[in-house]
KEKE-3310 file (N, C-alpha, C; in steps of 0.2 Angstrom, whole numbers, plus 5000, padded with zeros to 4 digits):
npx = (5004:5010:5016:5025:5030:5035:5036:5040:5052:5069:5080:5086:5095:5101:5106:5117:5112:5112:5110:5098:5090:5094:5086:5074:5066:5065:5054:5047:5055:5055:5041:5042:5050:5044:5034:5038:5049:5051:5062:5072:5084:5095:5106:5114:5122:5132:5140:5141:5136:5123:5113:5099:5096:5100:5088:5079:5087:5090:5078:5075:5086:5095:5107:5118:5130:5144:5155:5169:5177:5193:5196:5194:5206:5206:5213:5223:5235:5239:5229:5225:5216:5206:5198:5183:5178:5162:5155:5146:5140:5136:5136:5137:5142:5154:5158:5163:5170:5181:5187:5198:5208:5215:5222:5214:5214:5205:5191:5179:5162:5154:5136:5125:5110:5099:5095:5103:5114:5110:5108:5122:5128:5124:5126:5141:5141:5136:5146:5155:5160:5165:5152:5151:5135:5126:5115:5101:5090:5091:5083:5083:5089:5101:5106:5112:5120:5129:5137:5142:5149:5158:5163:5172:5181:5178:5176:5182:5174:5164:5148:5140:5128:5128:5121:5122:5134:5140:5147:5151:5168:5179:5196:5208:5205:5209:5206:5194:5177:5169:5152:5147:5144:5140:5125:5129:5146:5154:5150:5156:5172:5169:5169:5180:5191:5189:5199:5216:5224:5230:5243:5246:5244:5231:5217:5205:5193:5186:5168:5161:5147:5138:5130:5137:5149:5147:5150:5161:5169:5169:5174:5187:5190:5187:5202:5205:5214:5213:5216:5214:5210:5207:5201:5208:5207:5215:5224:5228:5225:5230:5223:5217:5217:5203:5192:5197:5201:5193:5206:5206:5199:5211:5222:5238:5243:5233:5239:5252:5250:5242:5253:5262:5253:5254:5265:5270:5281:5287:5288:5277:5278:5278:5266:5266:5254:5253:5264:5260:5249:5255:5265:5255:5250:5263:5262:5252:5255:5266:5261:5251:5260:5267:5256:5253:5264:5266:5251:5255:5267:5259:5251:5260:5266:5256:5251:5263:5261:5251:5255:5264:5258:5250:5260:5265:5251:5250:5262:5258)
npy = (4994:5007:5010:5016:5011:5016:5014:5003:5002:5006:5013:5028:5039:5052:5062:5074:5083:5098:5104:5098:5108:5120:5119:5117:5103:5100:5099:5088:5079:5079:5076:5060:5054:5057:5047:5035:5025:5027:5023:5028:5028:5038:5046:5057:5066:5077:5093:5105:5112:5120:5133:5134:5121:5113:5113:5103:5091:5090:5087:5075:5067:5059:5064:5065:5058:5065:5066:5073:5073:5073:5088:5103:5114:5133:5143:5135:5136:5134:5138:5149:5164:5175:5190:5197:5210:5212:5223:5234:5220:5205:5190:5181:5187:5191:5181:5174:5185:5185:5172:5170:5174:5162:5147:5132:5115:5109:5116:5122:5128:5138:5140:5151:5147:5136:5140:5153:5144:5137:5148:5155:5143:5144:5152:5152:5143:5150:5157:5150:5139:5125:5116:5107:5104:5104:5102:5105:5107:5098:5085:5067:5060:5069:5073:5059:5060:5072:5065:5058:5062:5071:5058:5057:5068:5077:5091:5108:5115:5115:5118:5120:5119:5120:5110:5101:5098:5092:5075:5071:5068:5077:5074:5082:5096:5111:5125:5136:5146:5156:5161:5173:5174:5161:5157:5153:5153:5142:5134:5142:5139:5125:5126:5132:5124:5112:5115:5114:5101:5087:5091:5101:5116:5127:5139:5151:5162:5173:5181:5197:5205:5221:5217:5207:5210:5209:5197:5193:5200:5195:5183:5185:5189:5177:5172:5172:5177:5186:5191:5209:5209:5214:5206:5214:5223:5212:5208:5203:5213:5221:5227:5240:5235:5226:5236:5244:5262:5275:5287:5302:5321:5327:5322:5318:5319:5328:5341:5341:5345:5358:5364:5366:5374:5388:5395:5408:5418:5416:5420:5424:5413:5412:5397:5392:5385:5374:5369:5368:5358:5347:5346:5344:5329:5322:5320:5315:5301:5298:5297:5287:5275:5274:5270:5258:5248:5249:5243:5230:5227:5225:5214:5205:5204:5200:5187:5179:5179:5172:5159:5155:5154:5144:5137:5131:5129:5117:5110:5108)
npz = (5000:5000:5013:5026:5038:5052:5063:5068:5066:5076:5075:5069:5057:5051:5039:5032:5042:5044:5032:5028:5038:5033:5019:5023:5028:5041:5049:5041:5045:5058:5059:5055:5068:5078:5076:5079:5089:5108:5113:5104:5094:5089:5076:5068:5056:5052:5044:5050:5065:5066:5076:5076:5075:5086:5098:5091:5091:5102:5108:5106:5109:5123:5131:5122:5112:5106:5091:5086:5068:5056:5058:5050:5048:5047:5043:5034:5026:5014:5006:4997:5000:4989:4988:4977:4969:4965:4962:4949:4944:4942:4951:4944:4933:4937:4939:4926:4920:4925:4922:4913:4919:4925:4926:4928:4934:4940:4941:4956:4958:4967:4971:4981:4978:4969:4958:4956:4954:4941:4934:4930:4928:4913:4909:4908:4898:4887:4885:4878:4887:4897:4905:4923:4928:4945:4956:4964:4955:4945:4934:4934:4925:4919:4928:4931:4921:4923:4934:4927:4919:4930:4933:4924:4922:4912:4910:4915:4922:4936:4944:4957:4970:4989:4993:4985:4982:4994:5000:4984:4978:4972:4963:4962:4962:4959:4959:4969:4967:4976:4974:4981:4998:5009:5021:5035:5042:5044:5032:5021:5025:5022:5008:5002:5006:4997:4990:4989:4995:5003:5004:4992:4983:4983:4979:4980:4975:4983:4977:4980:4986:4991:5003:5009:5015:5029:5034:5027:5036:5047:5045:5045:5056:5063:5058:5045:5031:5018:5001:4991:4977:4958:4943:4927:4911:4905:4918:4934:4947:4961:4976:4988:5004:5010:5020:5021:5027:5014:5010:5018:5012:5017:5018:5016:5002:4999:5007:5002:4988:4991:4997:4985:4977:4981:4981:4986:4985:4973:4956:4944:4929:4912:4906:4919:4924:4916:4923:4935:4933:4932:4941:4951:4946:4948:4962:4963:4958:4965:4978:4975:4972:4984:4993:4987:4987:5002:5006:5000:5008:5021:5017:5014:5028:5034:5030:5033:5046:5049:5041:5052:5063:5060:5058:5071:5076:5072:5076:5090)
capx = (5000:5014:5013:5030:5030:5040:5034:5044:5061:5070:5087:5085:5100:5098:5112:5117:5106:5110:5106:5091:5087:5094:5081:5067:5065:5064:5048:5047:5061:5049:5036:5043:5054:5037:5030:5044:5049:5050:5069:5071:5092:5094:5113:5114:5129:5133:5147:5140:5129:5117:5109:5093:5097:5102:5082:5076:5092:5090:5070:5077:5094:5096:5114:5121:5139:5146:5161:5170:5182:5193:5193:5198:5207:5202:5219:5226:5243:5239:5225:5225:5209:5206:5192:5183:5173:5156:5152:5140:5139:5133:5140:5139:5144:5160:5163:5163:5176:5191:5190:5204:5214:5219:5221:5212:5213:5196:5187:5172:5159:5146:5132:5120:5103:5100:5094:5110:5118:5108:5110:5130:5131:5119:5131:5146:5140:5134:5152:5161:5163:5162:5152:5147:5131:5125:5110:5092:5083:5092:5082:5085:5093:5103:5111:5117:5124:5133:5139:5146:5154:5161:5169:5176:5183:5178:5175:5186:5172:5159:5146:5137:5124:5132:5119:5124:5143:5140:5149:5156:5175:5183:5201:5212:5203:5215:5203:5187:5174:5161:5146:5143:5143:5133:5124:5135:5153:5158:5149:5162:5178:5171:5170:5189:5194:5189:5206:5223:5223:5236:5248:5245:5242:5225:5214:5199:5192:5175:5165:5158:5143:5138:5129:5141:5155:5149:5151:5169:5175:5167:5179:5193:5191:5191:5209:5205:5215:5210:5221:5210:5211:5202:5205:5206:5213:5220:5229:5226:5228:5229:5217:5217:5216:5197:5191:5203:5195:5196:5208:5202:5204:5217:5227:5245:5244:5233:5246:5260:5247:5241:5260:5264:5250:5255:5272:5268:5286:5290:5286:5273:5281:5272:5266:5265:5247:5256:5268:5255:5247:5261:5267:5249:5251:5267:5262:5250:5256:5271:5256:5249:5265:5266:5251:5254:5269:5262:5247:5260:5271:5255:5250:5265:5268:5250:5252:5271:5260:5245:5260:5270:5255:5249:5264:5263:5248:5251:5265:5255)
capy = (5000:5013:5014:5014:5007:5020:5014:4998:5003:5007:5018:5034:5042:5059:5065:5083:5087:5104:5106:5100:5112:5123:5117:5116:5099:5099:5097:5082:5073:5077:5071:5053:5054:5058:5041:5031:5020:5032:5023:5029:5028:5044:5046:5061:5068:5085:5095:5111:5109:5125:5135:5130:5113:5112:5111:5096:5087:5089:5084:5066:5063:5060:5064:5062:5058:5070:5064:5074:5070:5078:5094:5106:5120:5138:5145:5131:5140:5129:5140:5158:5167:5182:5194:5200:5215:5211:5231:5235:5215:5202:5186:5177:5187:5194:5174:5173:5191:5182:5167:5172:5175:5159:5139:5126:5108:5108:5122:5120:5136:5134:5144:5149:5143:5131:5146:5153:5139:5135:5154:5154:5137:5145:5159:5150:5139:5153:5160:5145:5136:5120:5115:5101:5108:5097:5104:5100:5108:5094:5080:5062:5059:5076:5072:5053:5063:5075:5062:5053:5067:5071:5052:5055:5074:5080:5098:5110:5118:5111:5123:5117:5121:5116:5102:5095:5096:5085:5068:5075:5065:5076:5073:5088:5106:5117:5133:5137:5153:5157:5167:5176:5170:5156:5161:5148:5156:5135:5133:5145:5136:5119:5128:5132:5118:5108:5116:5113:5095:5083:5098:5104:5123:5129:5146:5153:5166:5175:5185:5199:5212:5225:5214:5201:5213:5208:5191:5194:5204:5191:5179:5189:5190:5170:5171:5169:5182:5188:5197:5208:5211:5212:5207:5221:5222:5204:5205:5203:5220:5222:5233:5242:5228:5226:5237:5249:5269:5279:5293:5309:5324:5332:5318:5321:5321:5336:5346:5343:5347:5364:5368:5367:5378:5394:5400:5418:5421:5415:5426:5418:5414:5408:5391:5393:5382:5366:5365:5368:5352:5339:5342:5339:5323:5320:5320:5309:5297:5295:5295:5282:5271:5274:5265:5253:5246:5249:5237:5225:5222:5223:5209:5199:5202:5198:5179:5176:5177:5166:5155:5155:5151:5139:5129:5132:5123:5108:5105:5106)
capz = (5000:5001:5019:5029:5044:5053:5072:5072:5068:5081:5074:5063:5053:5049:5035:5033:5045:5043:5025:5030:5041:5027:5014:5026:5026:5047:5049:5040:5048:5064:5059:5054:5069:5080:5076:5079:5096:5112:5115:5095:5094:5082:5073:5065:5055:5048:5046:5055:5070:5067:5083:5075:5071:5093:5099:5087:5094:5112:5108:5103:5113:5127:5133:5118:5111:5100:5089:5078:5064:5050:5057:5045:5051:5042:5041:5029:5022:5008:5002:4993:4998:4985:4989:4969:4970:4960:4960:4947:4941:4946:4954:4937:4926:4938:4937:4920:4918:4930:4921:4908:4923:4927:4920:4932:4932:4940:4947:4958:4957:4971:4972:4984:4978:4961:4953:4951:4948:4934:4929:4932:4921:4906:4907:4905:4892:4880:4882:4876:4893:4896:4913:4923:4932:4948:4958:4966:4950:4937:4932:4935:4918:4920:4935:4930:4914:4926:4937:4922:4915:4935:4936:4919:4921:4904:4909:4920:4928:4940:4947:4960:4976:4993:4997:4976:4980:4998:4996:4979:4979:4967:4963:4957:4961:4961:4961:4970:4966:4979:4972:4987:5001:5013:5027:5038:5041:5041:5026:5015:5026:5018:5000:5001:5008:4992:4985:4994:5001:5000:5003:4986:4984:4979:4977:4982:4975:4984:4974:4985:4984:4999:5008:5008:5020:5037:5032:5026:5041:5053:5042:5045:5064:5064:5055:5039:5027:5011:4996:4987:4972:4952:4936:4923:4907:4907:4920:4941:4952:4969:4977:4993:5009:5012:5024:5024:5025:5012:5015:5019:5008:5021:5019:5014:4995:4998:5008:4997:4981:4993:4995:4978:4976:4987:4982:4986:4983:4967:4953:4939:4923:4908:4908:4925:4923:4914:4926:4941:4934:4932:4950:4957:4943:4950:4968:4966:4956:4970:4983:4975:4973:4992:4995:4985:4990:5009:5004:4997:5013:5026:5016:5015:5033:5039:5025:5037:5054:5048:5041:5056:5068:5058:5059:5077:5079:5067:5079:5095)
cpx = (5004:5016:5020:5030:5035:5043:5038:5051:5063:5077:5084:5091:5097:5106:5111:5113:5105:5110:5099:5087:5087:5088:5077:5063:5064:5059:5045:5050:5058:5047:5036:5045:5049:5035:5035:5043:5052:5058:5071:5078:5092:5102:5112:5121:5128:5140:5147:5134:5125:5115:5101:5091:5095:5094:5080:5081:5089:5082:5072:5081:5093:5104:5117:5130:5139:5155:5163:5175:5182:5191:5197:5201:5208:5207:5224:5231:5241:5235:5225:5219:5209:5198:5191:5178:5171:5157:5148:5137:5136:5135:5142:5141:5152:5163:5165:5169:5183:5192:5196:5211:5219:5216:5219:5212:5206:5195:5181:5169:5154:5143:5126:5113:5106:5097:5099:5115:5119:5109:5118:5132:5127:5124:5138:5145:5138:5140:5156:5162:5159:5161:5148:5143:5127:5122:5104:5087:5086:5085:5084:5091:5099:5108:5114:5122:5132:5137:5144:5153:5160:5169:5176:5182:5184:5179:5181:5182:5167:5155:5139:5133:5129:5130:5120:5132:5144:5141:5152:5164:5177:5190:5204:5210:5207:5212:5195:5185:5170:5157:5145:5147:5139:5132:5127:5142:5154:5157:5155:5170:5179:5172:5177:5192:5193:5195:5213:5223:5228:5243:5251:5242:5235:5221:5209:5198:5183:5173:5160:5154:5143:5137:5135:5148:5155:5151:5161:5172:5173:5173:5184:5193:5193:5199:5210:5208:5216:5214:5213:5214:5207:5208:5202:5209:5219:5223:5226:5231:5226:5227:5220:5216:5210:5197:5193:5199:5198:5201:5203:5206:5210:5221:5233:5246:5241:5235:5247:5256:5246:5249:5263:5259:5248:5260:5272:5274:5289:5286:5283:5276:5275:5275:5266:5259:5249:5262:5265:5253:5249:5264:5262:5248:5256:5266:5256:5250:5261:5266:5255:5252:5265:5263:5250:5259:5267:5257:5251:5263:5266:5253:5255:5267:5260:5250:5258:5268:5256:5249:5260:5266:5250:5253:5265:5260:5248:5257:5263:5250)
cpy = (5006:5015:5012:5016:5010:5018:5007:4999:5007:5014:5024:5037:5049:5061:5071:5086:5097:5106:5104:5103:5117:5125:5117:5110:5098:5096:5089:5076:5073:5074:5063:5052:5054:5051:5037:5031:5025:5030:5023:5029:5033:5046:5051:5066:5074:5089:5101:5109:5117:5127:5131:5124:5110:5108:5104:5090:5085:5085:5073:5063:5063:5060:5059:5063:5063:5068:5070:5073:5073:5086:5098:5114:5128:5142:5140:5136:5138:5133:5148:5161:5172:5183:5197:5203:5214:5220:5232:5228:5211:5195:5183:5180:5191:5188:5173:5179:5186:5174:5165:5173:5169:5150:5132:5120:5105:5113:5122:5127:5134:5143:5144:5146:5139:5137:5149:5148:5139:5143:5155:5149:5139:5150:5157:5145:5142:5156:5156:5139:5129:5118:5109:5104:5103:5103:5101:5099:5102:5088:5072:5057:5064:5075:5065:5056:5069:5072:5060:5057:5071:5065:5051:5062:5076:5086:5101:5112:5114:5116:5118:5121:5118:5110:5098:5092:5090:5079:5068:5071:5068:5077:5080:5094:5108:5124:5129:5144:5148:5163:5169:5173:5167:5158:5157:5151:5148:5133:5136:5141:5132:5120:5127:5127:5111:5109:5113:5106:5094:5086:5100:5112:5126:5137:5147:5160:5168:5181:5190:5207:5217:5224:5210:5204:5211:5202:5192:5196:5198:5183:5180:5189:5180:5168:5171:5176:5183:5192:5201:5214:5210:5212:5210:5220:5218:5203:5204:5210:5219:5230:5233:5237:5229:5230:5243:5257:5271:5285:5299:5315:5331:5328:5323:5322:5328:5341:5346:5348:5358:5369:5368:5372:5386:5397:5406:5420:5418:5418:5421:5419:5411:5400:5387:5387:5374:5364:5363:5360:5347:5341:5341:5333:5320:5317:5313:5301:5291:5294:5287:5275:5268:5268:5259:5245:5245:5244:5232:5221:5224:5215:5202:5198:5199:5189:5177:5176:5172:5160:5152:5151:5145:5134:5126:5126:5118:5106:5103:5101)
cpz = (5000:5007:5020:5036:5050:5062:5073:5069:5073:5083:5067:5061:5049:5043:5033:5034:5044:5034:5024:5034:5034:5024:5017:5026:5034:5048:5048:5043:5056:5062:5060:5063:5077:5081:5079:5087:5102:5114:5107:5099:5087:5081:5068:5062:5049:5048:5046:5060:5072:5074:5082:5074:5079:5096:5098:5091:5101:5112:5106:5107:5120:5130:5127:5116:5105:5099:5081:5076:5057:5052:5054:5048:5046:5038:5038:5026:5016:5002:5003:4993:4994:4983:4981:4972:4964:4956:4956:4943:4944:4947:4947:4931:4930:4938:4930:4918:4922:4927:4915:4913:4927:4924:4925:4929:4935:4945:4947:4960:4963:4972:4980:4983:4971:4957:4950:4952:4944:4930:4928:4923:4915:4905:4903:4899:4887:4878:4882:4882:4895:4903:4916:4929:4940:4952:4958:4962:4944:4937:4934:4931:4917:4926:4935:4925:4919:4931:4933:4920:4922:4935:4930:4918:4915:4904:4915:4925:4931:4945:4949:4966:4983:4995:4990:4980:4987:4996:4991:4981:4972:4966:4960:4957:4963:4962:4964:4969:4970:4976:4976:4992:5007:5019:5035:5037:5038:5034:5020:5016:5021:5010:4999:5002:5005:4989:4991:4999:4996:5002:4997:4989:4980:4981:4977:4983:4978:4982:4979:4983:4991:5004:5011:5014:5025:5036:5032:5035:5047:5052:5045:5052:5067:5060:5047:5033:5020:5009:4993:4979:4965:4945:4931:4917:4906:4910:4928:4944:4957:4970:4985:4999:5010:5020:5025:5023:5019:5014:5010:5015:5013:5024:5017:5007:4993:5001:5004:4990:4987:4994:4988:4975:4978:4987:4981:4984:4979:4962:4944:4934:4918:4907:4914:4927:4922:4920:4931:4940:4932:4939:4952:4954:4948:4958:4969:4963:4962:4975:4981:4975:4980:4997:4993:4987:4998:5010:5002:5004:5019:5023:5017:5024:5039:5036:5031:5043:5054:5047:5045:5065:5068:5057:5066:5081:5077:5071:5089:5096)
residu = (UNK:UNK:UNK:UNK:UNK:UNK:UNK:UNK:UNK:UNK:UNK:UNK:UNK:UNK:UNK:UNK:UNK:UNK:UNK:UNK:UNK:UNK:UNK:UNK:UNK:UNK:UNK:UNK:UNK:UNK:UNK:UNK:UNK:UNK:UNK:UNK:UNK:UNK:UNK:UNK:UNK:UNK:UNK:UNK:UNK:UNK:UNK:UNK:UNK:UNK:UNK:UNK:UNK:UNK:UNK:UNK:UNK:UNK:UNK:UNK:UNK:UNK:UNK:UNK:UNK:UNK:UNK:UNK:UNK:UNK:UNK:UNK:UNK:UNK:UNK:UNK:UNK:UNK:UNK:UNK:UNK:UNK:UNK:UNK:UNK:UNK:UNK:UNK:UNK:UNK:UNK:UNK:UNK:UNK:UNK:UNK:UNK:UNK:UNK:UNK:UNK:UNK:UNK:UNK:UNK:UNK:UNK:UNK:UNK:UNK:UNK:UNK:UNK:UNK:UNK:UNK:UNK:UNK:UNK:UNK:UNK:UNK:UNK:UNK:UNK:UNK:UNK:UNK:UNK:UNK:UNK:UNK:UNK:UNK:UNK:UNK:UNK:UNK:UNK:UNK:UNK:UNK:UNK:UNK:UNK:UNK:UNK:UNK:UNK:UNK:UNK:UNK:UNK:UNK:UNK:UNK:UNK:UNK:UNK:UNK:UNK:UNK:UNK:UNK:UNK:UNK:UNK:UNK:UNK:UNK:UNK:UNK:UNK:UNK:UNK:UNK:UNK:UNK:UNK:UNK:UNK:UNK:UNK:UNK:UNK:UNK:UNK:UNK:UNK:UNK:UNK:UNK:UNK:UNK:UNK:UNK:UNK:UNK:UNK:UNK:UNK:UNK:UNK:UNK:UNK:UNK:UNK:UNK:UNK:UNK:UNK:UNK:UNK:UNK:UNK:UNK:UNK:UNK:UNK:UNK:UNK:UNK:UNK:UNK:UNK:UNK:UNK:UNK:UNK:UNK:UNK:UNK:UNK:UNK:UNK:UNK:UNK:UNK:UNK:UNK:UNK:UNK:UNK:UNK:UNK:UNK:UNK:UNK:UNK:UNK:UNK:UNK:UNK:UNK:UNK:UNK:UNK:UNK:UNK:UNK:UNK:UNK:UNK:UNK:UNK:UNK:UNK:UNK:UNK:UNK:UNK:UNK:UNK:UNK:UNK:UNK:UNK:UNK:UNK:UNK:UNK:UNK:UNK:UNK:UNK:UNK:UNK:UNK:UNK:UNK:UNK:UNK:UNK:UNK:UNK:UNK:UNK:UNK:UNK:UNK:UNK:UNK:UNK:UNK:UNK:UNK:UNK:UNK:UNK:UNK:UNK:UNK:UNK:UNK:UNK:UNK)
# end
């Protein structure tokens, strides 16, 4: 009759419990879980344990074990985070601009919903790219095709949801792209942390709009440091350190520009105007060197501490 018999089993298995919180799929896994034997034995495995996930738990366990294993730790040296500023675009087509910028032997693109997914993977496939698409909205037929084309690594890129990419064993990513990022800080770690195993070197780039800042800096406060930089005119530029203020206009470029603009005792010649404005070019060209170089070795010395504390604790 279709009916299952929920009340004489006695163990329940709950998997990526927190994507199913995620999805909204709780309820239902009450329900079942409701009918069942009142010494129910409940095993539930995830690889973040949600606030809102905590309740449902405590309503089933009693004094339960908690094991965990494979913990990944967020500061991996192994791995290159670099911050890409969307700005006026939009996650898939800022993915779609930086992919000239580098040569992957399998890069995985994950998305927040299967919406942009499937928008992401229509995007790369009208501009030439070849991609293997794995999310909730495929098809039954669709997703064996994508599986196949997975075990076989026809394509470089792989653009996926996070509860597609779950279980996912792929070999060889060298780059990750986040679209955004997941409302889960762990969630983005597990992202990254599809590149750099093995002690191989991999890269992680996250695509970030306005929302997406407290996210970042709450990153950043668990250890996690980010290059930022965009790719322009074929090539990668480093940008100012995320975060950083703007300066104010009674910085120091505009002293030297107002003293270069005030020699009461020099006597105006002609072309006095063109000169005028190749020292306030001049001034701010070497300003900006300044800052450039200044952003260059905070970076390198904020990468040598992350290093340095990371080897720290791999040997405690």
């Amino acid at each position: 009759e279709g009916t299952l018999r929920v009340d004489t089993a006695r163990i329940l298995v709950v998997d990526e419990a927190d994507m199913t919180l995620e999805y909204g799929f709780l309820e239902e896994v009450d329900a079942i879980a409701g009918k069942m034997s009142t010494d129910l034995q409940m095993m539930v495995f995830s690889a973040t344990i949600p606030q809102n996930l905590r309740p449902f738990l405590k309503k089933y366990m009693r004094h339960p074990q908690t094991i965990q294993v494979d913990q990944m730790h967020p500061n991996n040296p192994q791995i290159t985070h670099v911050l890409v500023p969307c700005k006026h675009r939009s996650y898939a087509e800022t993915c779609l601009s930086i992919l000239e910028g580098f040569i992957p032997y399998v890069c995985l693109i994950f998305a927040n919903t299967r919406e942009e997914a499937a928008d992401c993977a229509a995007l790369l496939r009208k501009n030439g790219r070849a991609v293997v698409e794995i999310h909730g909205g495929l098809e039954a037929r669709q997703r064996k095709q994508a599986m196949r084309q997975l075990e076989n690594l026809t394509q470089s890129y792989v653009v996926a949801t996070d509860i597609a990419a779950r279980g996912l064993d792929i070999e060889g990513i060298t780059h990750v792209i986040s679209l955004g990022f997941p409302k889960e800080l762990d969630f983005y770690i597990h992202r990254s942390g599809r590149t750099g195993r093995a002690g191989r070197e991999g890269t992680c780039f996250a695509l970030y709009q306005q929302q997406d800042e407290p996210i970042i800096r709450a990153l950043k406060e668990r250890g996690i440091h980010f290059e930022h930089q965009q790719f322009k005119g074929g090539r990668w530029q480093m940008l100012k350190p995320f975060g950083q203020p703007k300066p104010k206009k009674n910085d120091l470029i505009e002293k030297q520009i107002a003293i270069s603009l005030n020699r009461n005792n020099e006597k105006v010649k002609p072309g006095y105007k063109k000169k005028r404005a190749a020292e306030i070019e001049r001034i701010k060209r070497k300003r900006k060197r300044e800052m450039i170089q200044k952003a260059i070795q905070v970076e390198r010395k904020e990468r040598y501490k992350q290093q340095q504390r990371a080897k720290r604790e791999s040997k405690e």
